[in-house]
N, C-alpha and C positions, 0 to 999 in steps of 0.2 A: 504494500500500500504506500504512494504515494504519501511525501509527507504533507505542509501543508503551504510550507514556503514553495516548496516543487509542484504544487498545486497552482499558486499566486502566478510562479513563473509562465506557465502555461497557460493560465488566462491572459496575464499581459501576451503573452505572444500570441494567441488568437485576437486580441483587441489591436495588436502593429498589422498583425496581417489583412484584417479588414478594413480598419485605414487604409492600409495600401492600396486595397482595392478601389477603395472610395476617392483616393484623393487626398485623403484627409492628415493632417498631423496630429500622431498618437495620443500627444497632450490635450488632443482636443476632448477625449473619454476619461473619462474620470470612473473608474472600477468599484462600487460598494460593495464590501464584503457585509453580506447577511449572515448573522448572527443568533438570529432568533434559534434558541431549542440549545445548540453549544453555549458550554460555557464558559465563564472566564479566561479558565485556562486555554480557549482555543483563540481568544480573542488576542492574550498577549502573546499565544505565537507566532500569530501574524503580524502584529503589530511588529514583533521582533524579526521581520520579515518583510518590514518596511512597507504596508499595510496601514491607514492612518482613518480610511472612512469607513464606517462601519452602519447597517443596517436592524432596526426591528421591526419587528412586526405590534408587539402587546407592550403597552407602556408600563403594566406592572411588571414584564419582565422586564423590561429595562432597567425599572425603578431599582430592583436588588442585583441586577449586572454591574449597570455601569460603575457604582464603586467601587469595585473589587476588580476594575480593569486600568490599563495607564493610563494615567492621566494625557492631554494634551491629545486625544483622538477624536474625532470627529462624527458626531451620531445623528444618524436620520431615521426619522419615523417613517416607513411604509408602507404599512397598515390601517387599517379602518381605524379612524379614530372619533369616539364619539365626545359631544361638546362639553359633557361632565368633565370630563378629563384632559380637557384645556390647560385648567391650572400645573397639576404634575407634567404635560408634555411640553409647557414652553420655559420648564424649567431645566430639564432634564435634554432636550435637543436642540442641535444646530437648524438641523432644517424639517422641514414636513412635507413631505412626496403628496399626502392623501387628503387634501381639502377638497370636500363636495360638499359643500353647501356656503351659504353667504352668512349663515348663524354661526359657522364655525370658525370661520374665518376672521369674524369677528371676536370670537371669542379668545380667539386665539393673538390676536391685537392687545387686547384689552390684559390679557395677563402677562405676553410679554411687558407691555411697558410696565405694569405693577413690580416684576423682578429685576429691569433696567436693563432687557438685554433687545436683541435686536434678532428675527427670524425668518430664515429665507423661505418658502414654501412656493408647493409647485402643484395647479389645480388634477385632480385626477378625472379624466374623461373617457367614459367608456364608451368606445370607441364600436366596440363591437355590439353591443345592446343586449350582449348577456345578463337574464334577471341575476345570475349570481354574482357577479363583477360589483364592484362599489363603483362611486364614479356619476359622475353630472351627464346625462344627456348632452352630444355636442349642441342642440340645440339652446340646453339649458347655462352652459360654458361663459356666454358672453354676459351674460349678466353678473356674475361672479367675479369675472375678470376688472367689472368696471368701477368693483369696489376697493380695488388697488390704490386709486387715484388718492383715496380718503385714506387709508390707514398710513399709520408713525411707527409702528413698530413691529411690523412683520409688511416684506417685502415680497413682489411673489413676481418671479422670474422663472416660470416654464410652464407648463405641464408633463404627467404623467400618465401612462394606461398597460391595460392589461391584457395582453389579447388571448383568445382562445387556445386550451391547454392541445395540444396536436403534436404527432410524431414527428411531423416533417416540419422543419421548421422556416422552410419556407413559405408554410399557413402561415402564418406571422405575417409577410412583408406588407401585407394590402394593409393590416389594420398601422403598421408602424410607418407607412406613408400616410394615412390618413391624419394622423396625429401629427406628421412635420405638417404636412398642406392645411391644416387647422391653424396652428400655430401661426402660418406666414400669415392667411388670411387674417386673424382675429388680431394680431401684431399692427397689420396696415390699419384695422378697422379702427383700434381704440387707441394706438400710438403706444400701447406698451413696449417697450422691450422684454421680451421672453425667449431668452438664449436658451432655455434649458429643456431637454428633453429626456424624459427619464424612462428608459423602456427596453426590454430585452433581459433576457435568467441565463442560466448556466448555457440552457440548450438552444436558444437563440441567440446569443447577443450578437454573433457574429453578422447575422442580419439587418438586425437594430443598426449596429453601426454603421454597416452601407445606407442602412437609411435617415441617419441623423443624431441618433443619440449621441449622447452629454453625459447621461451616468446608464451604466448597465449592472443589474443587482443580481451578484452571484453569491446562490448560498452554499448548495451542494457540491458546485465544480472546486470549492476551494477546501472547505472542511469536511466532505464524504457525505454520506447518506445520516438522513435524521436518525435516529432512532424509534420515531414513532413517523408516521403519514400527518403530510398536512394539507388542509382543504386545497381545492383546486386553485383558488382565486389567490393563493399565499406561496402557489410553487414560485423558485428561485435557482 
């Protein structure tokens, strides 16, 4: 088995080589290691492996992770997060992949500034219009975005989606163009800037990245298989 640094290495090397295909400079993808279900210990050996961003899914498991991992790393929420739990998520991360709605977004404004910190967040839209998918309707998208304008303390520069779970991961590409072609349109439409696009797991990223991605969230290609199964909408 594979260790987990030798795992790392081999994701970057599918992430250079899909750039190449694209055009693109490798810098331009930025790698999250998802985290969620490993623990600690998996976290600082990657981190010891030059590894710095890191992924969860459940803010209570983050809540008893993240301390017991090194400091100075970088954590994104990408999982459902519901509006009760605002307060512990804008305290506890850098950014938020998973805003779908305008209550949350909100709410999530309003307690970063109470803790004095500043949070990037990126709207999730499902893209594909799976009932089990989280995620705003693209129709429903532009209104959320337009609430950018008015907040101070959470910034939101991208989206993010989830496309349908499929062997071939070429199923993927239509919905992960869909979501760069959203992105340009809804950029011209409201003047935001929204460089970021968050999309693409173990078993597609290499896709994602031909087609635009910004961060690709790999769980299983770095740290091995879970231990237990997890929902469809959560694979990585």
């Amino acid at each position: 088995m594979d260790s987990i640094a030798e795992n790392l290495e081999q994701v970057r090397a599918r992430i250079a080589a899909a750039c190449a295909r694209a055009g693109r400079a490798p810098e331009s993808v930025r790698l999250l290691a998802v985290s969620k279900t490993y623990g600690p210990e998996a976290v600082r050996e990657a981190a010891a492996a030059g590894q710095r961003r890191f992924g969860e899914n459940r803010v209570q498991e983050a809540a008893a992770k993240i301390p017991e991992c090194p400091g100075q790393l970088e954590w994104h929420l990408i999982g459902h997060l519901q509006s009760n739990k605002a307060p512990l998520a804008a305290r506890l991360f850098d950014w938020v992949h998973s805003v779908d709605s305008a209550k949350l977004l909100e709410a999530l404004d309003r307690q970063a500034g109470e803790t004095g910190r500043t949070l990037r967040a990126l709207v999730q839209v499902n893209v594909s219009g799976e009932r089990s998918k989280s995620g705003l309707a693209p129709a429903d998208a532009p209104a959320v975005l337009a609430l950018a304008n008015r907040l101070r303390h959470v910034q939101v520069v991208g989206l993010m989606t989830i496309p349908p779970l499929a062997a071939d991961p070429e199923t993927a590409r239509p919905f992960f163009r869909k979501l760069r072609e959203r992105r340009d349109a809804w950029a011209a439409e409201t003047g935001l800037e929204l460089p970021e696009l968050s999309m693409g797991m173990t078993h597609d990223l290499d896709v994602a990245v031909e087609e635009g991605a910004t961060f690709v969230r790999v769980g299983t290609g770095i740290f091995g298989a879970r231990a237990r199964p997890a929902p469809e909408t959560e694979e990585t």
